[in-house]
N, C-alpha and C positions, 0 to 999 in steps of 0.2 A: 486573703480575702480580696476577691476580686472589688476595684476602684469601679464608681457609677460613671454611666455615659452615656448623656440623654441626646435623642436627637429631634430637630426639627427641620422641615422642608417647605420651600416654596414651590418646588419643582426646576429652580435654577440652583439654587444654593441650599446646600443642609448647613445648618445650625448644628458645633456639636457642644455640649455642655458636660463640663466634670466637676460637679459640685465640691468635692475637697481643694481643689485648685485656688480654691473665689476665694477672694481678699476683702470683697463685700466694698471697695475702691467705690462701687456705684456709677462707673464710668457708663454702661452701657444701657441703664435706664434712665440715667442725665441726658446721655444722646441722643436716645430714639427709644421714647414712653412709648410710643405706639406700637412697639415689639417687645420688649423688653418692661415688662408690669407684675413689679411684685404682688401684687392682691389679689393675680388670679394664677387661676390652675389651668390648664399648663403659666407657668408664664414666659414664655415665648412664643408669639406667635409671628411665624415667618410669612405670613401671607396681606402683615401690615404695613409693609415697606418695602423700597425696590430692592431689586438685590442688589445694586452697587451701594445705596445707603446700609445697609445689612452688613455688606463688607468692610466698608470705611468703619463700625462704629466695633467688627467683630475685633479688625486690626488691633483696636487700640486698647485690648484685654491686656493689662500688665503682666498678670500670672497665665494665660493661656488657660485658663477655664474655660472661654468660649474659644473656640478656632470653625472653620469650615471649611469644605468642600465642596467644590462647585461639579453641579450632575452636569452629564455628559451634554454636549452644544453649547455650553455655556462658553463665554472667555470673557476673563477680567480686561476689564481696561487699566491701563498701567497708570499708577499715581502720577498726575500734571506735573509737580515740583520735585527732584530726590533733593534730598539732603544729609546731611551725614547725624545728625540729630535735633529734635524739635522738643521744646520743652510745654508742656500743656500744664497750669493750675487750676488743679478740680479744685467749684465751690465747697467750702465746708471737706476740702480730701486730702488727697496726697497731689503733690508733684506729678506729672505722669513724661517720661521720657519715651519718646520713638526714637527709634535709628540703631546702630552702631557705637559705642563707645562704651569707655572706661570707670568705673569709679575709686576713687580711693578712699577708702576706709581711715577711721582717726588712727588707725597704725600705720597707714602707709601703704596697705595692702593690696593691692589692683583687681577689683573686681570686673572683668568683660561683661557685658551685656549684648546680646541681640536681639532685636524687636524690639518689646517695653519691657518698662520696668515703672514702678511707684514707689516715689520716693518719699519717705514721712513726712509732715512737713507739723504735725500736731507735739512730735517727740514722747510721746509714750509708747511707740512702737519696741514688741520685743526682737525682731528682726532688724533694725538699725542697721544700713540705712534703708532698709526698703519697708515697705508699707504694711503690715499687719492686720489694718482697719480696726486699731485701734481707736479712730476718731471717732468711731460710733459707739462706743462703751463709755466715749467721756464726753460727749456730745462737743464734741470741736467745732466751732462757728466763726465764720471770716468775718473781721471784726473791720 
């Protein structure tokens, strides 16, 4: 059975979306409501923010649900800072890690990562150590 894959367009950057992907993390309507709005249909609209804001928020998809490609004349500006990893706490989420690096599992195990990853941080995740989005079936709240 072919996997869904929605697209949306500013004319500089499509928006792609694969619903089975999403961890439901909420990283990217936390970042920019104004694209990303659960309550309506479509909800993405790429004509609500620039594209460089579009890209910084698509980046930071843990599971790669959302990625995009940039239409043709476009060029990204390259991120200000590199680093070899960045750790971001979503309110009410998970961990969310950028960069390159390792994890080690409670065995020992060496998990590589590239790009992101979300890390649980609620512990009812059945994926341990990564994110589930389990926190929203138990209503997780930063206390």
């Amino acid at each position: 059975m072919e996997k869904i894959k929605k697209k949306y367009s500013n004319g500089e950057v499509t928006i792609m979306w694969e619903p089975d992907l999403c961890d439901h993390s909420s990283i990217c309507y936390r970042s920019l409501p104004n694209v990303f709005k659960l309550s309506s249909r479509p909800w993405i609209d790429a004509n609500a923010a620039t594209t460089d804001e579009i890209i910084k928020t698509v980046k930071r998809c843990p599971t790669r649900a959302l990625t995009y490609e940039l239409n043709e004349n476009f060029e990204e500006k390259p991120d200000e800072i590199e680093t070899k990893a960045t750790i971001t706490i979503i309110q009410d989420g998970p961990y969310l890690v950028s960069g390159n690096f390792k994890v080690l599992d409670i065995d020992g195990n060496e998990i590589v990562c590239k790009g992101n990853a979300a890390l649980c941080r609620c512990g009812v995740s059945q994926k341990k150590p990564f994110c589930d989005g389990a926190h929203h079936r138990i209503g997780f709240k930063d206390e």
